[in-house]
N, C-alpha and C positions, 0 to 999 in steps of 0.2 A: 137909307136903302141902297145908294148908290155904293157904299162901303162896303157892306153883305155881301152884292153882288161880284166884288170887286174878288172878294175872299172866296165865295166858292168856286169864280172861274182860277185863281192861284192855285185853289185844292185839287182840282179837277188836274189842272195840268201839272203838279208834281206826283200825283197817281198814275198819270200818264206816263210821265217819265219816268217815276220808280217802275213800274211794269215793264216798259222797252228793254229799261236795264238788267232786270230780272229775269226777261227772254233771251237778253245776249247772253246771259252770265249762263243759263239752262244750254243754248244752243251751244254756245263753246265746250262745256263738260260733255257733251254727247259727241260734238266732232271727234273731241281728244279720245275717246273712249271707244268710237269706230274709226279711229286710227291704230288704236292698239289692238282690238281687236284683228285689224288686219296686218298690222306685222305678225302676231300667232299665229294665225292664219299661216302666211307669209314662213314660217320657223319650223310650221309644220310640216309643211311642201319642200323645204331644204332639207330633211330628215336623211339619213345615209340607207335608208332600206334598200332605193335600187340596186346602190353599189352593194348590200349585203346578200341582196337576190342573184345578182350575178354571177358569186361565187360560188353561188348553190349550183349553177348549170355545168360546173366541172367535177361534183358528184355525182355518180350515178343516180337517175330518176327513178326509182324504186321505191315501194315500202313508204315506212315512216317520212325520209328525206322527199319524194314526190309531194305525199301528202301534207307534210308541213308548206311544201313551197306554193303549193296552189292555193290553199289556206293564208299565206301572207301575199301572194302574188294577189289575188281577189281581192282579198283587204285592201289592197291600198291600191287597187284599180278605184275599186269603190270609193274609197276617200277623197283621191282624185277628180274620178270623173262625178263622184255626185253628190257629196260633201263638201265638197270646195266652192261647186256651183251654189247649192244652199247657202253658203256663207256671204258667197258675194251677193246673191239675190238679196237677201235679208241684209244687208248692210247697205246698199244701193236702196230698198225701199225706205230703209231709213232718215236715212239722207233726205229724202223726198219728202216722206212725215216731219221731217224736221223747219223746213222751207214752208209746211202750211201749218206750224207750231201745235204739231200735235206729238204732245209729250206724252203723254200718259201711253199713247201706242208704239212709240219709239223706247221708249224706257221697258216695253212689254217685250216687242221684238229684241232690244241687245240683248236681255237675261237671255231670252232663248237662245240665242245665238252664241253669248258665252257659255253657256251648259252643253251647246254642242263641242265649240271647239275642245272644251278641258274632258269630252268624253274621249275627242279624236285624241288629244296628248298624250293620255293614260293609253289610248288604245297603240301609238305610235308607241312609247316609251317599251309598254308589256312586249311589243311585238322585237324591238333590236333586244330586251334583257334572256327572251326565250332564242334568239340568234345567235347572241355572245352565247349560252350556254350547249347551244346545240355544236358552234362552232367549236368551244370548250373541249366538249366532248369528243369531238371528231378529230382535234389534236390528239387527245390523251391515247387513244386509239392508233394512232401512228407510231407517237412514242412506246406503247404498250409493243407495241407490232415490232420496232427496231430494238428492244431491249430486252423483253422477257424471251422472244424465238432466240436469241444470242445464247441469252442465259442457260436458256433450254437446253441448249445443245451441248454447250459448256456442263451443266453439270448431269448430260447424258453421259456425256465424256469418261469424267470423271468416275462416274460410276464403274463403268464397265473397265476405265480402266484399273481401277481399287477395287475388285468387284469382293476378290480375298476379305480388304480391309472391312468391309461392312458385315461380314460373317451371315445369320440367318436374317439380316433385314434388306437382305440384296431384292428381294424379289418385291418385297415392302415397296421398298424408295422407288424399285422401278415403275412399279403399279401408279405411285405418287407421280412421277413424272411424265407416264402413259394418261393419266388423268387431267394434270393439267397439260397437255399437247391435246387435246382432246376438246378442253375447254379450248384454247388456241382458238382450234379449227371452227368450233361453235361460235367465237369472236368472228371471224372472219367470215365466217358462213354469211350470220348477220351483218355485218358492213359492207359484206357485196350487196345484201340485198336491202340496203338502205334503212335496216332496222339500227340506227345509229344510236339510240340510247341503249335500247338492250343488249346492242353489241358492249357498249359500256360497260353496263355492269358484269355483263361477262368479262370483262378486262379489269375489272376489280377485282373478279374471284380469281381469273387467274392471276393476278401480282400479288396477290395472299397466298395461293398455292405455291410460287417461284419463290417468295419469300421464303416460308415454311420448307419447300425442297433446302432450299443454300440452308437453313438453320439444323438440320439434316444431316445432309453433305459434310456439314461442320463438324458436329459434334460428334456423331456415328462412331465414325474409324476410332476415335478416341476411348469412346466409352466402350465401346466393343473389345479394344486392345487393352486396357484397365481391368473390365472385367475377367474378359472369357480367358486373356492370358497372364494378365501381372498377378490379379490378388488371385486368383488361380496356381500360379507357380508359389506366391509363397506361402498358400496353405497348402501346398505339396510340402514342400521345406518345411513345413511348420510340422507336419505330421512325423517328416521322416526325420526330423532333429528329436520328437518327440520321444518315438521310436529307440533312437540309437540312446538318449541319454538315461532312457530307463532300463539298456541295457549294460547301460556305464554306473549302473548305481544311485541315478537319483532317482527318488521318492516322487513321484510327479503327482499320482494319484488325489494326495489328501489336495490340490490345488484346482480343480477341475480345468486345466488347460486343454483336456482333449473334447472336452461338452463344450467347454468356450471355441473351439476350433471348426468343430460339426455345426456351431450353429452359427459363427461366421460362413460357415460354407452354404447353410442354408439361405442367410440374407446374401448371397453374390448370386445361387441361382435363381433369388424372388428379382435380384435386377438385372440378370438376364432375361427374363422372362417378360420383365419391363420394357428394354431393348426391343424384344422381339413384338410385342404390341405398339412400339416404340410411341410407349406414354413418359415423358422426359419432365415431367410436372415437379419439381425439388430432387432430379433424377442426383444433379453433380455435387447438392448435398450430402446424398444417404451416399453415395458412393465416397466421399470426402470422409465419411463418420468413418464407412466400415473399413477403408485403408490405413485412419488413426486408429483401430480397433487393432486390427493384423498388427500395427506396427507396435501397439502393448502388448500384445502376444510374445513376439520377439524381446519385448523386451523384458518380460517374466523371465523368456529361459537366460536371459543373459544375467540378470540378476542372482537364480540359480547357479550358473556358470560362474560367479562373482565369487557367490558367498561357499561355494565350495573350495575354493581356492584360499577365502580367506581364516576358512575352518581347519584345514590343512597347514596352512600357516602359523594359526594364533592359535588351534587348541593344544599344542604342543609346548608352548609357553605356559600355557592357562594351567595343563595337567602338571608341570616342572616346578611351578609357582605354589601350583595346591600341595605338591610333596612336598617343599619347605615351609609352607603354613602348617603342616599336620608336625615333622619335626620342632618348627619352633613352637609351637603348641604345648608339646610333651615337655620342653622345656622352660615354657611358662608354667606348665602342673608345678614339674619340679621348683622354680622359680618361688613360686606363690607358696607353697609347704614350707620353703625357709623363711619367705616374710608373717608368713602366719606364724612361725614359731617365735622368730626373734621382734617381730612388732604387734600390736593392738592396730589390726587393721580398718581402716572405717567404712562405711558404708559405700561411699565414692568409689573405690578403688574396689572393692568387692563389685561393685555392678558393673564396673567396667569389665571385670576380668569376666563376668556375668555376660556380657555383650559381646565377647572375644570367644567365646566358647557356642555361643548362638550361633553368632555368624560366620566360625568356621563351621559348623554343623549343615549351617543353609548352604556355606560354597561347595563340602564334601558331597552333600545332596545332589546338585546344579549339573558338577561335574560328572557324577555317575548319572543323570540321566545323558547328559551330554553321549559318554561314550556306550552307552545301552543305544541310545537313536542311531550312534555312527555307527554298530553291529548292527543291530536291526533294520537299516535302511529302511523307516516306515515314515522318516518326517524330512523334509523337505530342507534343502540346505539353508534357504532361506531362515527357515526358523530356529536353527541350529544354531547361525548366525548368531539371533537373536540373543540364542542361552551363549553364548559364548561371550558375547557383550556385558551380556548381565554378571557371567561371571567374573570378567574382566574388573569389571566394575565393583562386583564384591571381593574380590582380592584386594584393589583398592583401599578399599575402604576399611577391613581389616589391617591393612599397614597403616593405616594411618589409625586406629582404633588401637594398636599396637605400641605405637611409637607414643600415644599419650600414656597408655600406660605406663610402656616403660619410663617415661619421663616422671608418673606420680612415683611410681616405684624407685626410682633412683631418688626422689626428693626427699623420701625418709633415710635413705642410708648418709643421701649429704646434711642430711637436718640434724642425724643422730653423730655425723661428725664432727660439725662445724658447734656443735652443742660440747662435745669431749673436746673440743679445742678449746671452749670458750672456759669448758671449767679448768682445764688444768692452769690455762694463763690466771684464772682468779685465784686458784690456789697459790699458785708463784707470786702473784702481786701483793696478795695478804700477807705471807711472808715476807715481803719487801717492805711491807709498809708498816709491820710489826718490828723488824730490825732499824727500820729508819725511826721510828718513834723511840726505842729503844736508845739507838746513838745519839739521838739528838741531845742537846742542852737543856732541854724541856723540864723544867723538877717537875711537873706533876702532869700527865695526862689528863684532858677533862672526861670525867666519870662519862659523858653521854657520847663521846665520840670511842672511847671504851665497850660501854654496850653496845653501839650500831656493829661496833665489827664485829664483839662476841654472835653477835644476834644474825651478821651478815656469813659468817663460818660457817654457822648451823644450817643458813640455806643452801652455801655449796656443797658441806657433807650432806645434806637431804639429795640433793639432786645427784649427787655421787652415787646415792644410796641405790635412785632410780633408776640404773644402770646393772645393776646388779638383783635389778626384776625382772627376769623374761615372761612373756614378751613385752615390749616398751610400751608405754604411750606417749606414743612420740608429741601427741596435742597437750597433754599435760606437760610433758618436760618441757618441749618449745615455750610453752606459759610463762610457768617457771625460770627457764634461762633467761626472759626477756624480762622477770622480776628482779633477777640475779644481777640483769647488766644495768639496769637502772640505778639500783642500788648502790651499784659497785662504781658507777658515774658519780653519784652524789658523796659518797664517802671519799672516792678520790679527792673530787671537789675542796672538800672539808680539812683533808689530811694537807693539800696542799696550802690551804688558803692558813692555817694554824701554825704551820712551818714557818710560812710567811712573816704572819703574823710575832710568832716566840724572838725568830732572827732580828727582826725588826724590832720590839720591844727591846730584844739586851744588848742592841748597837744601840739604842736611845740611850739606855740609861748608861750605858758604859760613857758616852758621849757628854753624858749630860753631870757626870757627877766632877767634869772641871770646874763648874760652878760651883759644887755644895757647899765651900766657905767664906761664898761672897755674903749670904743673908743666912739666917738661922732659919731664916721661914723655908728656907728655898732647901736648907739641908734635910729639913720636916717633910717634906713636900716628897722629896728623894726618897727618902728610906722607908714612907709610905707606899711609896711606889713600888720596892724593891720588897717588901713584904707580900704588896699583893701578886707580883711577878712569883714569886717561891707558893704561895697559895695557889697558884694556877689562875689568877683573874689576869689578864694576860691584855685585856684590851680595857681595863681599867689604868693598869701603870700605862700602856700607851696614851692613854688619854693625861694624865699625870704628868709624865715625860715630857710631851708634846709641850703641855702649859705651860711648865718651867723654862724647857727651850729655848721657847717662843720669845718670852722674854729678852734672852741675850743675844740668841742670834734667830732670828726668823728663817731663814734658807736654811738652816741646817736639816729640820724636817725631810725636808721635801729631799733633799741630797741623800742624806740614809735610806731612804726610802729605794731610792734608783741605783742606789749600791745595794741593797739586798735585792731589789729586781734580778739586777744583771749579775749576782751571784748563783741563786738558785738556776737561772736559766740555764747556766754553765752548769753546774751539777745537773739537771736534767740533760745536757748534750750528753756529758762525760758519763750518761747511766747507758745512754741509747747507743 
């Protein structure tokens, strides 16, 4: 029992103690919390509104600025004298509840208390952000006052002294700066009499009006002088250039440059008119368009002015050119009537000459309208231009349509001679190579180099023959001679290489018959050989020859061989 006992009075008294200590630890969080509370307090009563009141009382007490001031000035009388007192009461009874540990009503009081102060914060806060702004305001109003009245007068100034340069918008800009002086006076009206915001925003309308004056001011004289005098003067000029050149001869009409002129003139008075309601809305675009507009105007007639010049110039060549097209012409007819008589002309060369008679036809055309427009004066120099180019350009082409002809055309007269050259040299060479055959030592011509020439004869007198057809075909003969010369290559070929060959042969056996009474075989061998040499087998005894030769002396071959070389060569030198 006595142990029990021992243990409830232990429990009793650390319930004791945890409690005490749980009252300290409440009591301290409450102190700390109406301490903070009254520094707020305390932060709140530092606020700068006196100092921002003070400077109210060197504004005039009027209007809006009175009523604002007694509206803050009561505030925070109020705040002071009986807000402040509330705060302390209620923190001071706190304090009090706290020493007879009643929390639950001390924890009731500080809420209240802090919900007052953070009304008074907002309320202090709202009251200096509506001060700076009204302060704000009453600067911009001074500056409004020392800058735009300056301005004012500056570009009253201006005005009247440019009064010229502004042409019909003088009365305009004035009215605009009678307006805003007006607005001014409305600013100021209201800031004497303490309406300081509405003075405000009248000092925003007028620094948009001052604004809008100087953008004015600016532009005005400019667009005014652009329009009403520059592109003004040079659609004067443009008319009266117009004017003088259609009485100098040019055809302006088919060009419409005097409807394009009238109605640039119409778009300068739609932006005078603009000017004068002075709506400048893409004004210094249209007016940028229609002066590149004027300035192709001018440069139409200059182009005109150009190509007249160069029509005077060049169609004098173009007309000088086309008379020697038309005589060389007649003397291509002529030309062409002796190649049709004396050649088979082919289709090529017909269509060309086909293409030379067109196309003078198109330049003779070209030309005669050319000089029908220069009498008639009804088209435009410009496009005269044009035909003169093209003529240009077809004469051109004509010489050069010419010059191939004449180059096919000459190629049959050189084809037909270089062809009469080549025969009469075949007929001399035949000749030569009929007497060479002839002189030679040869007893017997071979039968088939015989008939190639008989047979190669017959093809130069054919082609001979062809010469004495008019008119030629020069495609056939060309054929032909190129039959002719093949031919007469490979015959050469032959005639030479058999010459060769006979020389060669009866230097062998002449050579060869110091041996024929050394062996009886070798005498046999010999006189075989010289059999077939007299028969015309000519490369049989060489072969014969050789054999026996060989036998006695082996170089001697080959030694006769390079002595008939280098004899024939030399009769070829001694032919040439």
């Amino acid at each position: 029992m006595d142990y029990g006992l021992y243990g409830i009075l232990i429990g009793i008294i650390v319930i004791a103690l945890g409690a005490m200590l749980a009252s300290m630890l409440i009591r301290r969080k409450y102190y700390q919390k109406i301490d903070d509370l009254d520094i707020r307090k305390q932060s709140i009563l530092s606020a700068s509104i006196p100092a921002e009141l003070q400077k109210f009382k060197q504004w005039p007490m009027e209007g809006e600025t009175k009523e604002k001031f007694d509206r803050w000035h009561q505030s925070w009388d109020e705040l002071v004298s009986v807000h402040t007192g509330q705060i302390d009461e209620s923190l001071y009874r706190s304090e009090e509840d706290l020493d007879k540990y009643r929390f639950l009503k001390v924890k009731s009081d500080l809420d209240a208390t802090e919900q007052l102060i953070e009304e008074l914060e907002s309320m202090v806060h709202a009251m200096l952000d509506e001060m700076d702004e009204f302060n704000q305001h009453h600067s911009s109003l001074l500056d409004i006052v020392k800058k735009d009245e300056k301005e004012l007068y500056q570009l009253r100034k201006t005005l009247v002294s440019q009064n010229n340069a502004f042409g019909p918008t003088y009365h305009l800009v004035e009215a605009e700066i009678a307006a805003a002086e007006a607005k001014r006076n409305e600013m100021m009206t209201l800031k004497q009499v303490g309406q300081v915001s509405e003075a405000f925003l009248a000092g925003q309308d007028l620094s948009a009006k001052v604004t809008h004056i100087r953008e004015l001011v600016g532009v005005i004289p400019q667009f005014v002088r652009t329009v009403q005098v520059d592109l003004r003067q040079q659609l004067n000029q443009l008319r009266s250039g117009h004017k003088e050149m259609q009485m100098d001869g040019y055809a302006l009409e088919p060009l419409g440059l005097m409807e394009e002129i009238e109605q640039a003139e119409d778009r300068r008075q739609a932006l005078m008119e603009r000017i004068e309601r002075l709506e400048f809305d893409h004004f210094e675009t249209d007016m940028q368009q229609l002066s590149s507009d004027i300035d192709q105007l001018f440069e139409a007639f200059r182009t005109e002015v150009d190509a007249r010049q160069y029509v005077k110039k060049e169609f004098a060549t173009v007309r000088e050119r086309d008379e020697k097209t038309t005589e060389l012409m007649t003397r291509l007819n002529e030309e062409m009537s002796r190649l049709i008589s004396n050649y088979e002309i082919n289709a090529r060369v017909g269509e060309e000459f086909e293409q030379l008679e067109r196309e003078r036809t198109t330049l003779s055309a070209n030309v005669h309208d050319i000089e029908q427009a220069l009498s008639a004066q009804m088209l435009p120099f410009s496009l005269v231009k044009s035909k003169v180019q093209e003529a240009k350009r077809s004469l051109d082409q004509f010489a050069a349509m010419h010059e191939r002809f004449i180059d096919n055309t000459n190629s049959l007269r050189k084809e037909e001679l270089e062809v009469r050259n080549k025969l009469e040299g075949w007929k001399r060479e035949l000749s030569a190579h009929r007497r060479l055959l002839a002189k030679s030592a040869m007893p017997v011509v071979p039968n088939d180099l015989m008939n190639d020439m008989r047979q190669l004869q017959k093809s130069v007198q054919s082609l001979d023959e062809q010469f004495e057809k008019a008119p030629f075909n020069m495609t056939y003969i060309v054929g032909l001679s190129h039959d002719i010369e093949e031919t007469m290559d490979n015959f050469r070929d032959r005639v030479k290489a058999l010459l060769r060959q006979v020389t060669y042969a009866e230097q062998l056996l002449q050579y060869a018959n110091r041996y024929r009474r050394r062996d009886n075989e070798v005498h046999i061998a010999l006189t075989l050989a010289e059999n077939k040499f007299l028969h015309g087998e000519y490369g049989t005894a060489v072969e014969i020859g050789e054999r026996v030769l060989g036998r006695f002396d082996e170089a001697a071959p080959r030694q006769i061989r390079q002595r008939v070389e280098k004899g024939i060569e030399h009769q070829e030198l001694l032919r040439k």
